[in-house]
N, C-alpha and C positions, 0 to 999 in steps of 0.2 A: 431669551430662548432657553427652555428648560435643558437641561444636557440628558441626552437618553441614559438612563444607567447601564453598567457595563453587564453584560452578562457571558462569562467564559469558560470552558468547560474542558475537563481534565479526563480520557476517557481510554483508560487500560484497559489492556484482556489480561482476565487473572488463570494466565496458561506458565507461569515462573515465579521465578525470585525478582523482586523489586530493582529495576535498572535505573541507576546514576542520572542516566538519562533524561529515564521518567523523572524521576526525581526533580530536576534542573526545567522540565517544563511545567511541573507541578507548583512548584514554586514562583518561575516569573507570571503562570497566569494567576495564582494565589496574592503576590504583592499589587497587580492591577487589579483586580476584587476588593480589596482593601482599600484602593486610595479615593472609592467613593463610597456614600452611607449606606447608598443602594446597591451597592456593585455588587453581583455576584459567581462565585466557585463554585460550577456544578461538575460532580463528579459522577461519570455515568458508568457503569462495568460492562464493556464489550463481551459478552458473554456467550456470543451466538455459536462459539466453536465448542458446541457440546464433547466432541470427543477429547478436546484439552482441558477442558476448564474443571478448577475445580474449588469447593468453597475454599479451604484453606488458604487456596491463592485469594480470593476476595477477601477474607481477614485479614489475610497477610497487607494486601494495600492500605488497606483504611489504618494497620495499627502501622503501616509505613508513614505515613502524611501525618498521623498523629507526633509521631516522632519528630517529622519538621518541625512538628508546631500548626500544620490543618487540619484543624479541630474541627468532626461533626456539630459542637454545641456552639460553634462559631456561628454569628447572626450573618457573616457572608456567605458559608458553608451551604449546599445544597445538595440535597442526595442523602445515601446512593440510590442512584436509578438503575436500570439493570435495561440493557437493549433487548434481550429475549422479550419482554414484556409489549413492548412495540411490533412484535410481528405482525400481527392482525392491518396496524398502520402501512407496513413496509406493502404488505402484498395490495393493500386497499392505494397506495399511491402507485404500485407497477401497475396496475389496470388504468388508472385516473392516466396514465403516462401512453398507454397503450389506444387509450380509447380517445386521446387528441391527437392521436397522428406522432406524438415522441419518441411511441417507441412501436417496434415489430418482432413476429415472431419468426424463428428461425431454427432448421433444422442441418444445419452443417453439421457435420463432423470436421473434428483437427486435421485429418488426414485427408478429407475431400477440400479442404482449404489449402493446404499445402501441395495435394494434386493440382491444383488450380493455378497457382501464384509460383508453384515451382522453385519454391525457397522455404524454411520451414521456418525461418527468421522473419520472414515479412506476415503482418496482421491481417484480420480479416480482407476481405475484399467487398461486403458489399453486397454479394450473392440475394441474399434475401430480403434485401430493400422495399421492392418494389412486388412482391409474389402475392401478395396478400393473405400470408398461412393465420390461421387461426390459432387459439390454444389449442396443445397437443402434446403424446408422451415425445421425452425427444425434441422439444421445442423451446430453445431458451429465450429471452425477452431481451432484444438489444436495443438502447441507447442510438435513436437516430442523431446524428453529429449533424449539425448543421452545413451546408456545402459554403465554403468560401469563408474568407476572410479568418483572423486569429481572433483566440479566447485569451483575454488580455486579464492579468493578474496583477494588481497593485500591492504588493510585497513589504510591508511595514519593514523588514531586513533586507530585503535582494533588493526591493525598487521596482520596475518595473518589468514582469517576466510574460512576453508574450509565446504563444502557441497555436502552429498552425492549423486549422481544423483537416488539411489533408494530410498532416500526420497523424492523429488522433484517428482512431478506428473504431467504431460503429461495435461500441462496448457493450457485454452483459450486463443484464443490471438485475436479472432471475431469472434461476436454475430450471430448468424444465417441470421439477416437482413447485417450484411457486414460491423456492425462500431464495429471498434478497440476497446479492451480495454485498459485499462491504462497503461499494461504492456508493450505491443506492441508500440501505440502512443508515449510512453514516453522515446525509446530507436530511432524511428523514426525521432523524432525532434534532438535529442540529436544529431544524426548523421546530420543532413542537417544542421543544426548549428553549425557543427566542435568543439562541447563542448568537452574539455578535460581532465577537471576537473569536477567532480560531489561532492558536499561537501553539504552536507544534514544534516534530523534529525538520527538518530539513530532506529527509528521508521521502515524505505524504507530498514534496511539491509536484511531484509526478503528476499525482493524482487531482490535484487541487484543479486544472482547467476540467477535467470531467465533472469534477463537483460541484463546481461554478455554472457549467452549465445545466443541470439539475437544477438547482437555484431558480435559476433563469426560465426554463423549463417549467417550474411549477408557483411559477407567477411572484418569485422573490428575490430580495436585495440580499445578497451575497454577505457575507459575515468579511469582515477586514483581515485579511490572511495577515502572518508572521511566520516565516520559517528558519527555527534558529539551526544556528551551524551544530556541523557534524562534531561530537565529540572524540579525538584520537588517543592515541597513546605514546607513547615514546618515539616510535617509529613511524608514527604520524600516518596508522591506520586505526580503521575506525573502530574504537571500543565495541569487542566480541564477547560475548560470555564463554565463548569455545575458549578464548584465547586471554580473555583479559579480566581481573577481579572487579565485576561491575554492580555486584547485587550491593543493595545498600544493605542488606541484613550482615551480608560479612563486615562490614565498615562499623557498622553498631556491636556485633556479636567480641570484633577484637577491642572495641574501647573508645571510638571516636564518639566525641560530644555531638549531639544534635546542631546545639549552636556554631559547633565549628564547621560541620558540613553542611549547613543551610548557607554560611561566608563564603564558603570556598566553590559551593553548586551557584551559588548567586554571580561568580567572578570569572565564569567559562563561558564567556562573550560579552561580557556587559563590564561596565567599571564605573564607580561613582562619581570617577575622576579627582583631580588633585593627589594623583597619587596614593590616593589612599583605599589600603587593602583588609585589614582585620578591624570591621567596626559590625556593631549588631544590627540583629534584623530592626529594630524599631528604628532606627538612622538610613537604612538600606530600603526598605517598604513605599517612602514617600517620594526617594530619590529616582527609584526605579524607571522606566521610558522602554518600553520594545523597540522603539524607532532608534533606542543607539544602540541596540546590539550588532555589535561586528557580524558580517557575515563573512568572515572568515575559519575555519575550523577550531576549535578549542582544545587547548595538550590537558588531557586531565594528567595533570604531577601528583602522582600519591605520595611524595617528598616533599612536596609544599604542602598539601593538604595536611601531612605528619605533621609540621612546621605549624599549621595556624591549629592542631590540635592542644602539643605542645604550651601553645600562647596561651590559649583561653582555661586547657588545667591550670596553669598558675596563675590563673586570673582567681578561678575558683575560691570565697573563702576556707577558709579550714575546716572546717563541720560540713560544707557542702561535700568537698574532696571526700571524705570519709564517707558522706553516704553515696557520693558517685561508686564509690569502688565496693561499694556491698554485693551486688550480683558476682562478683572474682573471689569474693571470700566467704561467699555461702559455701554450709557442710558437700554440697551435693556438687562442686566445682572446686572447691581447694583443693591442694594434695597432699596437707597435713590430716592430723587426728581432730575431730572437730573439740572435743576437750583439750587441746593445745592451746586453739588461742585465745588468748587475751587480749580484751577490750582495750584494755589501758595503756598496755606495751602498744598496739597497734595507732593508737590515738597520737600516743607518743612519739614514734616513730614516721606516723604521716607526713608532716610537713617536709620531712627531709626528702620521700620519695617524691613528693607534690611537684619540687622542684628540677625532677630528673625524670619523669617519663614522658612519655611520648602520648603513648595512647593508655586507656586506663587496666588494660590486660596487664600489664608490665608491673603491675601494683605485686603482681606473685612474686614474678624470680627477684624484685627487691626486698621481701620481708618473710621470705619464704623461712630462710634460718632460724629467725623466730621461735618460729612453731613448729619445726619439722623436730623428732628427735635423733636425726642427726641431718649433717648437712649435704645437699645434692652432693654426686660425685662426679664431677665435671672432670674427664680425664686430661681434657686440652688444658685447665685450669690448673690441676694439678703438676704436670709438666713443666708448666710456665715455670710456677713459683718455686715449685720445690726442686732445685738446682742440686748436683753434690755440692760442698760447700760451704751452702748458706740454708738450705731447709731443716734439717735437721738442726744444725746451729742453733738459728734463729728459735726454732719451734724450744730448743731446749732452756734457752739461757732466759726468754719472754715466761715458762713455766717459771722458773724459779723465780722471776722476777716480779710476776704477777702475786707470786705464793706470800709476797710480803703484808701481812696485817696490817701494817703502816702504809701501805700506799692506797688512796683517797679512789674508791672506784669511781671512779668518773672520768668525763672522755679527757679533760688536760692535761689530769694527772697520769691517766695513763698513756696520752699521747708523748709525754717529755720523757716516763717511762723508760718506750718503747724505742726513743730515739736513742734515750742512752745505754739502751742494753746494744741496739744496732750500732753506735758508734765505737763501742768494745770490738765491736766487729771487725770494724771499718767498713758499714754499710748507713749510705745517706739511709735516711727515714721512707723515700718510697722504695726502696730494695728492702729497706729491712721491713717494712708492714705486708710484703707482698705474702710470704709465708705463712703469716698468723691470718692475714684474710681468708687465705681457702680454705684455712684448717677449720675455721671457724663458721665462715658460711658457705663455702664450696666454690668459689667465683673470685676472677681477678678484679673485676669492677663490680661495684653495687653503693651504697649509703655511706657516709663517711663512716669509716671503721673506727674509730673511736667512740662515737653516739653509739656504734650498734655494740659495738663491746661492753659499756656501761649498760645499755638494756639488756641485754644478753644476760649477765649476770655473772660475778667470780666464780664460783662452781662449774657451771656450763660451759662458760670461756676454757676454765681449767683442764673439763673433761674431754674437750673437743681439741685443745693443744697437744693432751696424753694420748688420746686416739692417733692423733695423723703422727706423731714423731711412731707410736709405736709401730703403726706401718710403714714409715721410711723403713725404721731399722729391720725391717722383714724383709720387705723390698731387700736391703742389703743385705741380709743373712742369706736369701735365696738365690741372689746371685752370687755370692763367695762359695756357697758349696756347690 
């Protein structure tokens, strides 16, 4: 028996910025698309809410999914489709629904329904059942619910969700002017696109016995639902853009890897198992199952997700690393002179950040000394380090010490240096290096300071030890008079 091929369909309204979300169901219906030759990812642009929508959100999606890695020129890839496009369909199936007895028209107001039912919390009642209204201004198109018995949902996640049809009320399905609403349109498409998978948020299960009976309604086999869990947040409410950083462009925009955010969206209800968490999509893609995703809620940790971003930079070869961090060090984003930097110093110097950042933003305040000509003024940083003392001290006795011709610029020699001028002191090597680091690049942490001292250069080194002592002693002269 041949296996039907899969066909699954991923279908935003481009009314915002790209949600984690989306994201996360874009991707598990994109790994079942893939796991047959035929299977396909159709992406359709919910577009009918003209007064939201707007194309930049529509680019926005498509160069979002490209980002994943869902690629237009992909042979599973299908779209974009756009629902405006289907009107003509939507209002040609409200009539087809109307004219076999499914659906009727109806002229209630909210407030004669609420007169009636005497609670403004309970649903329609019904009213217009049986009147026989024609089309008319004022006449919306409601969904006759069938009487009796539940609309039973087989839940690839939840299992088995039934619902009662005397809960479900005797629903809109088009507006008096004759355009569809969401319920309608969204069972409409779903059909002319032979979708047969439907794997969503968890959010649409509301909606899904209304759907299903549309389906049913218009003489077809229901698509195999999946409703995956709510994503939270710390406080284990549900990820808000009012309240919580969801857009995946801010996620890209401060530095996270695609590959690390397709691991860590893939692992927000599902697991490979065997314990194993940071492996790539091409290992993740085959493994993949709707049917095990937990339906339990998902903690998106932006601290783990930092953590598998972390991983996969130092996974990164070294050439790749350098041209990951080009959009941070282009003229029109740096916050040096664009004649400052250097190729080579920075080529030079990558590996050592390669191993310490997090996300790839953070490529600046490590190598920012550099190229700046002079270094940030971090007042917390200079507080730290520069003590009475030992800053001054340190900053003076490292000038004179550094001034030696004879000593081999490079980071050993100046690391043994640096200890023996500190130990003149009586200061271990991380007390005694904490002062020449700010003075030199403005920060108590950043790159081993010995590598960046040698890149830095004896003149620069020199000039920037003369700078910060000459401000201690100012500092001190301002406060003695």
């Amino acid at each position: 028996m041949t296996e039907t091929p899969i066909r699954v369909r991923f279908a935003p309204s481009p009314t915002g910025m790209f949600h984690v979300g989306g994201a996360r169901s874009a991707l598990f219906n994109w790994a079942m698309a893939r796991q047959q030759a035929d299977g396909r990812f159709v992406l359709r642009i919910e577009d009918t809410d003209a007064a939201r929508n707007r194309p930049e959100w529509t680019e926005g999606i498509i160069r979002a999914l490209a980002w994943l890695g869902i690629h237009e020129d992909d042979p599973h890839f299908e779209g974009p489709y756009f629902q405006s496009a289907y009107a003509a369909k939507h209002r040609e199936t409200a009539e087809r629904l109307y004219k076999d007895g499914r659906a009727y028209y109806c002229d209630c107001t909210r407030e004669q329904v609420q007169e009636r039912r005497g609670n403004p919390h309970l649903g329609y009642d019904g009213f217009c059942r049986d009147r026989g209204l024609e089309p008319g201004p004022g006449r919306a198109l409601r969904f006759r619910v069938p009487e009796g018995g539940p609309t039973v949902v087989d839940d690839q996640v939840r299992g088995r969700v039934e619902f009662e049809h005397s809960a479900i009320e005797d629903f809109v399905i088009a507006r008096a002017d004759g355009s569809p609403l969401f319920v309608l349109a969204n069972v409409v498409d779903d059909v002319e696109m032979g979708i047969n998978e439907v794997v969503r948020g968890e959010e649409h299960l509301s909606n899904t016995p209304k759907q299903q009976l549309l389906w049913e309604a218009l003489g077809q086999t229901p698509p195999r639902w999946a409703h995956l869990p709510v994503i939270v947040n710390e406080k284990r409410q549900k990820l808000s853009k009012r309240r919580d950083k969801v857009a995946l462009e801010s996620y890209q925009d401060e530095g996270y890897l695609p590959e690390a955010m397709v691991n860590y969206l893939m692992l927000l209800g599902w697991s490979p198992g065997e314990d194993r968490e940071i492996l790539p999509w091409s290992e993740m893609e085959p493994l993949f199952r709707v049917s095990d995703v937990n339906s339990s809620s998902a903690f998106f940790d932006e601290k783990k997700l930092r953590a598998f971003n972390g991983e996969y930079i130092r996974a990164l070869a070294p050439d790749d690393f350098v041209e990951r961090c080009r959009p941070w060090l282009a003229p029109d984003r740096a916050p040096w002179p664009a004649a400052n930097f250097d190729e080579g110093v920075f080529r030079a110097v990558a590996p050592l950040a390669q191993s310490r950042v997090a996300v790839l933003s953070e490529i600046v305040p490590n190598v920012d000394f550099l190229f700046l000509d002079t270094p940030v003024d971090d007042e917390k940083s200079w507080a730290k380090a520069m003590k009475p003392g030992v800053g001054a001290e340190m900053l003076s006795a490292a000038l004179d010490r550094f001034a030696d011709p004879g000593l081999p610029w490079a980071a050993e020699p100046l690391k043994a240096a640096l200890e023996e001028v500190g130990a003149g002191l009586g200061l271990k090597l991380g007390k005694a290096q904490a002062p020449v680091r700010v003075a030199v690049t403005g920060r108590t942490v950043g790159l081993p300071l010995f590598e960046s001292l040698e890149l830095l250069g004896r003149d620069r080194v020199r000039g920037r030890l003369s700078a910060a002592l000459a401000r201690l002693e100012a500092a001190d002269a301002a406060s003695e008079g």
